[in-house]
Structures are given as C-alpha cells and as structure tokens.
N, C-alpha and C positions, 0 to 999 in steps of 0.2 A: 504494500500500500504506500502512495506517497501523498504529498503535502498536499495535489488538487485533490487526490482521493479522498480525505482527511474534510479538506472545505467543503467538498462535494455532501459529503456526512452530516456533517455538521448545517449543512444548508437545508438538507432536506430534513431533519429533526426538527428546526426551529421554524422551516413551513406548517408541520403538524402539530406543533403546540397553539394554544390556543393565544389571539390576539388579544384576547378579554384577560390576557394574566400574564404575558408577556409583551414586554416592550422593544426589549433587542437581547440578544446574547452576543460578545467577543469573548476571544478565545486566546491563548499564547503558549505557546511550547518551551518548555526551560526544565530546569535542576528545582528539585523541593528542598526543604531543608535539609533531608539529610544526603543531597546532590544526587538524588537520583532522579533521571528523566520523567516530567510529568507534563499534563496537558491544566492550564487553569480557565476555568471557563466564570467569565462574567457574565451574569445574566441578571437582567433588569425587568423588575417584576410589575405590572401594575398597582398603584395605591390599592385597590381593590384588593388583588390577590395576596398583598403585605399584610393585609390585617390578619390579626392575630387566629384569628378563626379560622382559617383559609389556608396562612404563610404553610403549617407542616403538607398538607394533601398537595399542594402547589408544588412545593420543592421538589418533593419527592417524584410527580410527576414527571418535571422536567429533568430530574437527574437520571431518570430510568431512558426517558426518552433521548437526551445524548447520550448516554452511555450504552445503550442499544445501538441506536444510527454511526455509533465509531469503532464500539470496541478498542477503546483507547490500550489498553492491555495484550489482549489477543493480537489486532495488528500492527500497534506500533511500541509495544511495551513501554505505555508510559500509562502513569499513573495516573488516575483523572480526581481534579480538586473542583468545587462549586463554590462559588462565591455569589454573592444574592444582594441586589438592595431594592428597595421603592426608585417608582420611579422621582416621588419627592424627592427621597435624600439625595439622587444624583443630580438632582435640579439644584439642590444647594451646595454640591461640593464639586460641581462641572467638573468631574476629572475627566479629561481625553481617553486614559486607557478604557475607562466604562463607556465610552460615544457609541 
C-alpha cells in the first residue's frame, strides 16, 4: 500500500461518516512517543456530536470507520492515534494543522 492508497482510505471513510457529526478529519504520519511509526488522525466533530451525550457513540464511530477504510496496522504498520475537538474549540484556537 502506498501514501495515495492511504489518502484514497482515508477519503473514502470520511465520505461515509456522517456530515451531521463530522466537520473535516486531517491526518499525518510520524514517530509516537515511544518513536514508533504511527498514523494521527485529526478529526473535527460537530458542536452537536461534542456534547456530552453523543461525544463516546460518535468517536467511536468514526475511529472504527478509519480504522476499517486503512488498516493502518495491517498495511502500513503504523499505529493509528485519534484526536477529536468541537468544531467550536477549533474556531477558537484556529490551528492550521486541525484546517
């Protein structure tokens, strides 16, 4: 598998999630802390699907659903990490890597 394969993955999981509870997902391929190869997936959730009631069934959704569409393990042995915000809080902390 290589890096369009990978996009390719990743493009098509984040067609099938749902627009009512996701905003956008980025993704970057690096070293974890303990420097072994991993995949980090930003994924920017609706205020909606952030509230408290919603946030675990939500995550969990979307972390099956990438991690289905890549197989970050299987094909490219890297370890797959989730990171999650509203899309409020990215509103207030405009960081580029979450755009």
């Amino acid at each position: 598998m290589n890096q369009a394969e990978l996009s390719r993955g990743v493009d098509d999981a984040v067609r099938r999630l749902d627009p009512k509870e996701v905003v956008r997902v980025a993704y970057s391929i690096g070293n974890d802390s303990t420097d072994e190869p991993a995949i980090f997936f930003r994924v920017v959730l609706t205020d909606a699907a952030s509230r408290e009631d919603e946030l675990s069934d939500v995550t969990r959704r979307v972390e099956t659903s990438l991690f289905d569409a890549t197989r970050p393990i299987e094909h490219w042995g890297l370890m797959p990490y989730f990171s999650f915000r509203s899309f409020s809080e990215q509103r207030m902390r405009n960081d580029p890597e979450w755009a």
